[in-house]
N, C-alpha and C positions, 0 to 999 in steps of 0.2 A: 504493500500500500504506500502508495507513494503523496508527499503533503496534498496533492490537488485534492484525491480522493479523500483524504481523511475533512478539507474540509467541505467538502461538497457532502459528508455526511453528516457534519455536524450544523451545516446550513439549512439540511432538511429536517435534522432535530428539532432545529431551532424554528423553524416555522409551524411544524407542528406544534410543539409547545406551545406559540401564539395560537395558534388555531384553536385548542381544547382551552385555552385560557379566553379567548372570546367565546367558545360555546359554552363555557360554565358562567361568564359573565351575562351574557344574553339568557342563559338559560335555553339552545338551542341545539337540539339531536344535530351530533355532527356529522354526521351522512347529509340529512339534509342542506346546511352550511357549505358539504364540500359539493353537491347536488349544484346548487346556486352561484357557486363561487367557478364554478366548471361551464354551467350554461351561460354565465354574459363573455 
């Protein structure tokens, strides 16, 4: 694993984290969220 990779994986951590941290803010099933976030 070379640096790109390790951070290209902690960049996807890392947004997931936001992700579940706006769906427990919202209060909004995250399927749906990624549902909507995927259709615009």
């Amino acid at each position: 694993m070379n640096k790109l990779d390790a951070f290209e994986m902690n960049t996807q951590i890392y947004y997931l984290a936001i992700m579940q941290a706006i769906c427990r803010y919202y209060r909004y099933p995250s399927i749906e969220l990624l549902v909507t976030l995927v259709s615009e």
